[in-house]
NULUM-280121 format. One record per residue (C-alpha): residue number from 1; residue in one letter; x, y, z. Coordinates in Angstrom, 2 decimals, padded with zeros to 5 digits. Example, Ala and Ser with C-alpha at 12.3 -4.5 7.8 and 13.67 -1.06 7.14 Angstrom:
R resi resn      c1      c2      c3
R    1    A  012.30 -004.50  007.80
R    2    S  013.67 -001.06  007.14
//
This chain:
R resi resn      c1      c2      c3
R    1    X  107.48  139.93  155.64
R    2    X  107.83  137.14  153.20
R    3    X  105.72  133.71  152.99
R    4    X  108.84  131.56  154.66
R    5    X  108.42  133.60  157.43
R    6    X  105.01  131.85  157.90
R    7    X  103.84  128.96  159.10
R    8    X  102.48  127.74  155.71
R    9    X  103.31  124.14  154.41
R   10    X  106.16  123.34  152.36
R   11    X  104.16  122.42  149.12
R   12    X  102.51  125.96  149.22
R   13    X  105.84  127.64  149.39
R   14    X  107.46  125.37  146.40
R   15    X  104.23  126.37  144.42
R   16    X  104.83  130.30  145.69
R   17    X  108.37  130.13  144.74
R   18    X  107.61  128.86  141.77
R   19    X  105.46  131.83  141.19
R   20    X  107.67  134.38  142.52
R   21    X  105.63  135.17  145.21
R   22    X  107.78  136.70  148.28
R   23    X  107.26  139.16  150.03
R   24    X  103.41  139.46  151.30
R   25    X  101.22  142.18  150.72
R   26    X  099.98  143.88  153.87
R   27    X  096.54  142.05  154.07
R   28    X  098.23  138.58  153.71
R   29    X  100.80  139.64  156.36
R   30    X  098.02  140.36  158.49
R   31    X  095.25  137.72  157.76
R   32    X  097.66  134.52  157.11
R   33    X  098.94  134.18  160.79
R   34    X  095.44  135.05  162.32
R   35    X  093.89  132.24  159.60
R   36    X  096.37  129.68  160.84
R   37    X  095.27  130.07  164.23
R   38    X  091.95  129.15  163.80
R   39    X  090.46  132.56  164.25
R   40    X  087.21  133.71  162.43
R   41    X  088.17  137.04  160.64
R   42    X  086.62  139.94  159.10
R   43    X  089.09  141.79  156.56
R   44    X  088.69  145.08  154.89
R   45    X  090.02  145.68  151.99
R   46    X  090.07  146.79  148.20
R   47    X  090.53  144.73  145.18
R   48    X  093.96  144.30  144.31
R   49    X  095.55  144.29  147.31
R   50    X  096.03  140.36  147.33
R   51    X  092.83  138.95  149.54
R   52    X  092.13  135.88  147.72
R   53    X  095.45  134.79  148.49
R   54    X  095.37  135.60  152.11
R   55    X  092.82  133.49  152.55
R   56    X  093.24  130.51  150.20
R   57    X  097.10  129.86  150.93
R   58    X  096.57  129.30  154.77
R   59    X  093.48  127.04  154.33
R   60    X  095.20  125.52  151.57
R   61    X  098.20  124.52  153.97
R   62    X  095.86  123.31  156.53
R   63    X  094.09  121.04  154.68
R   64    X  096.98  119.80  152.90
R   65    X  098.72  119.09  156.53
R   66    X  095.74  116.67  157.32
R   67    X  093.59  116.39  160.14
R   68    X  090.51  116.64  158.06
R   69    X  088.20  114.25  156.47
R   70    X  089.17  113.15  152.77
R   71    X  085.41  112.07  152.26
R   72    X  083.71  115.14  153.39
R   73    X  083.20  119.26  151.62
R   74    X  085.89  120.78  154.20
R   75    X  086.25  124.55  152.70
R   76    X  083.19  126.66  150.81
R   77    X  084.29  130.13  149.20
R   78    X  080.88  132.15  148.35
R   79    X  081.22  134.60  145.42
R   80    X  079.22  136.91  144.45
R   81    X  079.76  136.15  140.77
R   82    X  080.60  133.70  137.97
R   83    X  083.69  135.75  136.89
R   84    X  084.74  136.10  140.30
R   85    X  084.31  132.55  140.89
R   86    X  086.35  131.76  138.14
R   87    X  089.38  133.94  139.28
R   88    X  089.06  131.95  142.51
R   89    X  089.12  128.62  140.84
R   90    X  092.39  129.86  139.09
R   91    X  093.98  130.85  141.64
R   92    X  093.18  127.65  143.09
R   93    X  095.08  125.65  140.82
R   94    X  097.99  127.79  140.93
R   95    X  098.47  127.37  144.51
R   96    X  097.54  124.31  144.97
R   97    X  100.17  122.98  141.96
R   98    X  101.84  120.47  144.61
R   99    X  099.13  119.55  146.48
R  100    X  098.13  116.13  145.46
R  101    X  095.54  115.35  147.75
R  102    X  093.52  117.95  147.71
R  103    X  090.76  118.86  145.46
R  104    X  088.27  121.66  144.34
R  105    X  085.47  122.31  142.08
R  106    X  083.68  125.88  140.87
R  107    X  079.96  125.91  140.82
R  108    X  078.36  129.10  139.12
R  109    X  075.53  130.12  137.44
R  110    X  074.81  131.28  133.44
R  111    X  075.59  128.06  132.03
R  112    X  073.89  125.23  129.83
R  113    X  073.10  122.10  131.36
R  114    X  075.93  120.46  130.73
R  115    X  077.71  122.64  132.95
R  116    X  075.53  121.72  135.24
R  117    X  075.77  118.35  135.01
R  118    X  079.69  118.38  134.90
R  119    X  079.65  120.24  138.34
R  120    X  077.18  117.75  139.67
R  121    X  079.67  114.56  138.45
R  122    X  082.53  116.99  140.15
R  123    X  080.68  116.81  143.41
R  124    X  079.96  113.46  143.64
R  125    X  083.51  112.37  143.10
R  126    X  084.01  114.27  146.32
R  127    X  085.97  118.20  146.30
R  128    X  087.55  119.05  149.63
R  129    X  086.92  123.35  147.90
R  130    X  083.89  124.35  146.39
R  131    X  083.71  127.34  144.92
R  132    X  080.52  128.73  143.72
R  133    X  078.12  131.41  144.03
R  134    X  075.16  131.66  146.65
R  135    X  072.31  130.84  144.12
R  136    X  073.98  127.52  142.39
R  137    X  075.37  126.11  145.78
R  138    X  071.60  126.18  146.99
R  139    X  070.61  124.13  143.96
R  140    X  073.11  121.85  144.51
R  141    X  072.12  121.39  148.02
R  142    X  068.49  120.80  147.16
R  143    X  069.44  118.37  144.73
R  144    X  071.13  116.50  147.49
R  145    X  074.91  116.53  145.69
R  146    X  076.30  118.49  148.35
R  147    X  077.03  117.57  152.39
R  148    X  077.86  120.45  154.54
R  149    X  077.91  118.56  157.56
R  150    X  081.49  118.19  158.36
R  151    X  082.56  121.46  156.63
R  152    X  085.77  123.26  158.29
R  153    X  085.81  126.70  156.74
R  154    X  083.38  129.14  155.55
R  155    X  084.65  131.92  153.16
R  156    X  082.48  134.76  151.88
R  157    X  084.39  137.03  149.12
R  158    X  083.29  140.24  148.59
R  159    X  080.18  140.37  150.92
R  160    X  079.19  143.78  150.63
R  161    X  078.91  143.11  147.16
R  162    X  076.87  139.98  147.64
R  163    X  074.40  141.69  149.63
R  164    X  074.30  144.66  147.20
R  165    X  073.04  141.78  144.57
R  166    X  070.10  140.41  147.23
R  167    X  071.73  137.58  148.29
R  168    X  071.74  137.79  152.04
R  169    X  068.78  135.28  152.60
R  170    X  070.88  132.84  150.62
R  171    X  073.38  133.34  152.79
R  172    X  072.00  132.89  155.70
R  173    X  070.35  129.99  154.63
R  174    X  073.39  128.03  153.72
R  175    X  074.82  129.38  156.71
R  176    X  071.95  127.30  159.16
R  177    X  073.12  124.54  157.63
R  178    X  077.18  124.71  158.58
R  179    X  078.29  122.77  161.46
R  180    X  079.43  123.80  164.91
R  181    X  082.76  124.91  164.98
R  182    X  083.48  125.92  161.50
R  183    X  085.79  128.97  160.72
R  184    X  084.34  131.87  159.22
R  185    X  086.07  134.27  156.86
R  186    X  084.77  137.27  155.83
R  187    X  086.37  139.73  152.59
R  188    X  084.40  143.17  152.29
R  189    X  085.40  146.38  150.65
R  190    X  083.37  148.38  153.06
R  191    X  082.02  147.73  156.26
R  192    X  078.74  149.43  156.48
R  193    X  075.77  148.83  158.66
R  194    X  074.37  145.91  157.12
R  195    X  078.17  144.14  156.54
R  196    X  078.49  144.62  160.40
R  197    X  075.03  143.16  161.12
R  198    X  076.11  140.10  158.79
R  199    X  079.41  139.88  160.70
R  200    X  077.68  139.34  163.80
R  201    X  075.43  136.91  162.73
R  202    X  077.69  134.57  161.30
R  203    X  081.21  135.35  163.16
R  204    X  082.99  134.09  166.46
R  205    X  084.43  137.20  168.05
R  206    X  086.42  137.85  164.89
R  207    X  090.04  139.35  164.79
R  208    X  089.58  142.64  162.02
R  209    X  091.48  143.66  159.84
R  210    X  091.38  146.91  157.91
R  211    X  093.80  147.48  154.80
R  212    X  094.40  150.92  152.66
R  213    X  093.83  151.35  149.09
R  214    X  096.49  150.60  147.02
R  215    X  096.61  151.88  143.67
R  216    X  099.32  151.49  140.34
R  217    X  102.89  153.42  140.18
R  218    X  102.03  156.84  138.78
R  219    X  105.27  156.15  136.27
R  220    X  102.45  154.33  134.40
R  221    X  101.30  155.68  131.27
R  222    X  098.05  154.18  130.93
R  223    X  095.67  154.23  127.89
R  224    X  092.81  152.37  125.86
R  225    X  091.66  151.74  122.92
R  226    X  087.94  151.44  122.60
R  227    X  087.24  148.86  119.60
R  228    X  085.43  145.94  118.16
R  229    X  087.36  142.61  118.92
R  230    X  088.77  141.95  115.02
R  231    X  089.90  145.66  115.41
R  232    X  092.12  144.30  117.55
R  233    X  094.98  142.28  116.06
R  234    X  095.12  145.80  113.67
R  235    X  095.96  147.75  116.60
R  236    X  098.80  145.41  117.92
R  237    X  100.07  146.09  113.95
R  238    X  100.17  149.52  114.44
R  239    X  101.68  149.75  117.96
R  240    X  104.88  147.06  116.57
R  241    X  105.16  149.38  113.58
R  242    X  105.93  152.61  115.57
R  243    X  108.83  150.12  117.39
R  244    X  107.56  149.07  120.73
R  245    X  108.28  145.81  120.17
R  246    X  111.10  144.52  122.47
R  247    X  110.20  143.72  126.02
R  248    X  106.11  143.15  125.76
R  249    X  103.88  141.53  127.96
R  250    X  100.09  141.08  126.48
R  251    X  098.27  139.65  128.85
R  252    X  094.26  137.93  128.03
R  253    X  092.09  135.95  130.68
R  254    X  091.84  132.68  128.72
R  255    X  094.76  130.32  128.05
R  256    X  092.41  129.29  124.59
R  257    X  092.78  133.44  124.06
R  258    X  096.29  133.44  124.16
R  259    X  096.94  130.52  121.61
R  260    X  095.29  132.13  119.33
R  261    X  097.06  135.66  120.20
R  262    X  100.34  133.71  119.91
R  263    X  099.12  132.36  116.43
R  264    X  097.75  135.38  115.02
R  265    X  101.33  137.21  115.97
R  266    X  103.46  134.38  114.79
R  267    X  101.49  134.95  111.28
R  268    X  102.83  138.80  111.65
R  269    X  106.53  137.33  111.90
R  270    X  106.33  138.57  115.46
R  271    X  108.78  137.15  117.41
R  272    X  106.54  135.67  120.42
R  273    X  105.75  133.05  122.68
R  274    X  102.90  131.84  125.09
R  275    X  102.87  131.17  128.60
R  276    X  099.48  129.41  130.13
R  277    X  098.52  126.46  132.16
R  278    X  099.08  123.62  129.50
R  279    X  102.87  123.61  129.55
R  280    X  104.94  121.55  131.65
R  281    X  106.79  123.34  134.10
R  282    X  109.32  123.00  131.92
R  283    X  107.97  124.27  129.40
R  284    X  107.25  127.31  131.67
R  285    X  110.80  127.55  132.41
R  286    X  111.83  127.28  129.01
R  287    X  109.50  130.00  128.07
R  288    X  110.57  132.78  131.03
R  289    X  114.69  131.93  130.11
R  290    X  114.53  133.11  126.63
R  291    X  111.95  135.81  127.09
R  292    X  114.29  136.81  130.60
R  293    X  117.45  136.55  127.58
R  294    X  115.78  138.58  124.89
R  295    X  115.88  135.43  123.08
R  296    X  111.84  136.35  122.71
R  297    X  110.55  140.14  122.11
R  298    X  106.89  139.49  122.96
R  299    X  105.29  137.11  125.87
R  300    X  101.84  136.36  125.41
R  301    X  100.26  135.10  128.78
R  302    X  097.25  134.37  131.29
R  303    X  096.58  136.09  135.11
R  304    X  097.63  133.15  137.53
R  305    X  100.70  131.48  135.20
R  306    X  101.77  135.28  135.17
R  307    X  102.57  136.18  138.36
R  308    X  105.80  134.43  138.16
R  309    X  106.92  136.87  135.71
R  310    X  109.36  139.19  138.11
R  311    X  111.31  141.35  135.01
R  312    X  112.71  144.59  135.84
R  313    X  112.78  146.08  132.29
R  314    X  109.12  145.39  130.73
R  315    X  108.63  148.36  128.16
R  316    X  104.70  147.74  127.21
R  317    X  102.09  145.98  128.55
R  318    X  098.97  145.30  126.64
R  319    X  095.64  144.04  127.98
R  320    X  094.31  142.49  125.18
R  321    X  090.57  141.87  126.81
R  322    X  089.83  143.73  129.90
R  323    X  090.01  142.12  133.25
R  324    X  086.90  141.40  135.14
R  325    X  088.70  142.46  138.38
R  326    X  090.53  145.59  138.90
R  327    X  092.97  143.09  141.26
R  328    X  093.83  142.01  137.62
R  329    X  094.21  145.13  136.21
R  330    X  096.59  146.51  138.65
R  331    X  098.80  143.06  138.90
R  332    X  098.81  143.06  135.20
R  333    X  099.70  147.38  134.96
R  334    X  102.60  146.71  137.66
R  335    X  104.65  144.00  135.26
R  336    X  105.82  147.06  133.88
R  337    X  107.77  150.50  135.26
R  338    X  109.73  148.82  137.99
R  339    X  113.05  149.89  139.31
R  340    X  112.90  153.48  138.50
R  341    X  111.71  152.79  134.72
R  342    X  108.69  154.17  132.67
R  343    X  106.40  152.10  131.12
R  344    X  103.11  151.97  129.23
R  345    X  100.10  150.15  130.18
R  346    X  097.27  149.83  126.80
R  347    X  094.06  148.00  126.89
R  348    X  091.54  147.12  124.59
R  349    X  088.10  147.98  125.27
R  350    X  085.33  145.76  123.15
R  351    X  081.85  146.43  123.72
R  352    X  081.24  143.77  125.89
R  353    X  084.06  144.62  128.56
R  354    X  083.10  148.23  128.78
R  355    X  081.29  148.22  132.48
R  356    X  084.29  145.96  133.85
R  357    X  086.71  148.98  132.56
R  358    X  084.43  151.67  133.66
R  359    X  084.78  149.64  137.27
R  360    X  088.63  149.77  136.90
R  361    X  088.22  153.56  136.51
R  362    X  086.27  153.92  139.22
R  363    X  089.10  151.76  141.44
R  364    X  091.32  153.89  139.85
R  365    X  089.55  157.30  140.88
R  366    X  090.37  158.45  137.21
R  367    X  088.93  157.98  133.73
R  368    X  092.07  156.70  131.32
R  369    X  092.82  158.11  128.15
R  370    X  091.35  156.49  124.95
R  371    X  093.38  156.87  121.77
R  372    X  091.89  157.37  118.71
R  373    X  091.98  154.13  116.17
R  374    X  094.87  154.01  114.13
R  375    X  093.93  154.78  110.44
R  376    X  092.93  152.08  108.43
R  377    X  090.98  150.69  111.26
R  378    X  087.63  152.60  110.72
R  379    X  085.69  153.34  113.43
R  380    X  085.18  151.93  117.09
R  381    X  082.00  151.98  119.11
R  382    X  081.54  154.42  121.55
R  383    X  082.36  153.85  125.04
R  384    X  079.52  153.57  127.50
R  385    X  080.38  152.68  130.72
R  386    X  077.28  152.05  131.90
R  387    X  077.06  149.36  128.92
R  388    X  075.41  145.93  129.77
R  389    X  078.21  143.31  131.15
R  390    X  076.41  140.52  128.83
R  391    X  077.64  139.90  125.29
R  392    X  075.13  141.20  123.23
R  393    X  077.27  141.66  119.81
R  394    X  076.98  139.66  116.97
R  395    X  079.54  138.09  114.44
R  396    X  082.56  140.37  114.01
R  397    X  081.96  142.31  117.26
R  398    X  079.51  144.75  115.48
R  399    X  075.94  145.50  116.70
R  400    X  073.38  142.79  114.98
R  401    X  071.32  143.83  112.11
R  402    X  073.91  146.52  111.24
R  403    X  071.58  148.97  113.33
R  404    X  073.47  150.13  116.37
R  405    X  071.53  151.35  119.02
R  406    X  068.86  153.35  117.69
R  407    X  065.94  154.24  119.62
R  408    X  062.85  152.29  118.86
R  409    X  059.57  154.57  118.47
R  410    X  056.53  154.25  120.71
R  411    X  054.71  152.12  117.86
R  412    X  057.48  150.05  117.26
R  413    X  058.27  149.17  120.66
R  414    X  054.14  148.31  121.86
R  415    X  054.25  146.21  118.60
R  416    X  057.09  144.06  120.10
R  417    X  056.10  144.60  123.35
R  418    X  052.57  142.79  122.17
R  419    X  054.30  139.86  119.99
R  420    X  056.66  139.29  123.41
R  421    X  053.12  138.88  125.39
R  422    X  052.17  136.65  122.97
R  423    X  055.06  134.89  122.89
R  424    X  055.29  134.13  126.52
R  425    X  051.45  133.36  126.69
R  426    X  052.28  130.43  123.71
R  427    X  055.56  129.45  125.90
R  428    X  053.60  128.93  129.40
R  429    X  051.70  126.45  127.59
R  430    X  052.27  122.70  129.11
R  431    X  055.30  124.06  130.87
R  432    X  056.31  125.56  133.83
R  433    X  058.90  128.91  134.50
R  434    X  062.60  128.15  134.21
R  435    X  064.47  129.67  137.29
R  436    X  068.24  130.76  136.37
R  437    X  070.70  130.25  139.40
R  438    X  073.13  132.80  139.94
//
């Protein structure tokens, strides 16, 4: 079924057909129609089978149609975290490219104040979406820069997750304060006791739906390197060297990311460009005719500006930082081996993104091969996949102090422990605890 076949507004489908979006995935086939209705909905499904879209596009069309209050909140997505708040927000922006009148802001936790304080000057301007995660919308609310009252939908993004993090009183607490009448949307990979009992409590005889797994074409040849990030430009050296170099996608999370890919590879004499959200759509256009014409070997490009790129005969695609979703991973994996072809798949693992790929693994049901370093490169760290999520390298991508990981000894570690007590005795001292939102 494609998205013309819907009942979605013509400024979505200009922005979809800008992005090449056609035919639906199964859980958008199923969910748009039933969110278009009016119905509250429960749907089951995996990452990467297309849910944000299934349920931003039809509430996206609504709103834009009118009927709704240009002063008021009218749509909340909950998220259980930052990153996936920020996918949201993209995605956002990419489907929302002709709609003029409608507005959105992400709220999420981890940030300085002047995040906060940007967020806070984005509500107050008035945001018909917000976007945020449960812990930061609750400060908001007690802060007063936030009115719920005349809210329309209700969208909670991968709620088995958020109750696996402790956030169910939140929930339930912003939930009290919706109004009567609001649709509820509900996106869960599993539907276990505790997802059901949350399902009751906050839908309206919802309509379910229940989607299979859906995984990348076997014709894949995936692979990683595991590596420290200035390792990195080395390895793209190597891999042009051997001759892949016609017909390459390399693909990062951050438009900022992928200037200074595009630089770095220009410096190489590599013949490249960029596609991301600060060109014109001409620009855009520009960019996808000569890469489409061979006129360009290597395309060097962000998630959501992406997913217009429809090519039949991509040879390599590298992920040059790991995805934070496997949703990502498998949209970005799929640019390549279409219509019968083989193609390779390579991403680079840095310390910091090794949890997110162990959770693609896990998506995958499969661990992926790493390849050794090429030589030159020295060594890379070793994988962990149960490695903290947080950033905690220093300059260069190599462990601080030049220590790695040792373990500390008993005496070492009561002597810190002791200077930390000390420390935090000194800190409570004319000041109160600092609470982080999440």
């Amino acid at each position: 079924m494609t998205f013309e076949e819907t009942y979605l507004n013509d400024n979505i489908l200009d922005a979809l057909y800008d992005m090449h979006f056609e035919e639906m995935t199964p859980i958008q086939e199923q969910c748009i129609p039933k969110i278009l209705d009016g119905q509250d909905l429960i749907g089951v499904a995996q990452t990467g089978t297309g849910k944000t879209a299934a349920y931003l596009l039809p509430i996206l069309s609504m709103l834009d149609d009118g009927g709704y209050p240009k002063d008021a909140v009218n749509c909340i997505v909950m998220s259980p975290t930052r990153e996936l708040a920020q996918q949201i927000d993209q995605a956002m922006q990419g489907f929302g490219y002709y709609l003029d009148g409608i507005s959105s802001v992400a709220v999420y936790g981890g940030n300085d104040g002047n995040r906060f304080d940007v967020e806070t000057k984005g509500l107050r301007m008035g945001a018909d979406v917000i976007i945020a995660t449960p812990g930061r919308l609750l400060s908001h609310i007690r802060m007063g820069h936030v009115d719920m009252s005349r809210l329309s939908f209700f969208v909670l993004d991968e709620a088995d997750r958020m109750l696996d993090m402790g956030f169910s009183d939140d929930i339930l607490q912003i939930a009290k304060m919706l109004p009567k009448g609001h649709q509820t949307i509900m996106f869960s990979a599993t539907m276990p006791d505790k997802i059901q009992q949350l399902a009751r409590t906050l839908l309206d005889h919802p309509a379910e739906v229940k989607i299979a797994v859906s995984k990348p074409a076997e014709k894949i040849q995936q692979s990683a390197y595991v590596c420290y990030e200035p390792q990195k430009l080395g390895i793209v050296r190597q891999l042009f060297k051997a001759g892949e170099l016609h017909r390459v996608i390399i693909f990062s999370g951050k438009k900022e990311k992928v200037k200074d890919i595009t630089r770095e590879l220009k410096h190489m004499k590599i013949n490249c460009a960029s596609m991301h959200s600060d060109l014109s759509q001409a620009e855009r256009d520009d960019v996808m005719y000569r890469f489409k014409a061979g006129q360009v070997d290597v395309l060097v490009a962000t998630d959501i500006v992406a997913r217009g790129i429809d090519i039949d005969d991509i040879l390599m695609v590298i992920n040059y930082d790991v995805p934070h979703d496997a949703e990502d991973y498998v949209h970005r994996i799929g640019r390549t081996a279409r219509a019968q072809r083989d193609g390779i798949a390579i991403t680079f693992v840095s310390e910091a993104d090794m949890r997110y790929f162990a959770d693609i693994e896990r998506f995958l049901e499969k661990d992926i091969l790493k390849n050794p370093l090429p030589e030159g490169l020295g060594e890379g760290p070793e994988y962990r996949p149960n490695a903290p999520r947080k950033n905690s390298r220093g300059r260069g991508g190599k462990p601080r102090n030049g220590k790695g990981n040792k373990q500390k000894t008993g005496a070492q570690q009561q002597k810190d422990n002791g200077k930390k007590r000390k420390q935090k005795s000194k800190g409570n001292k004319g000041g109160g605890e600092k609470s982080a939102a999440n």
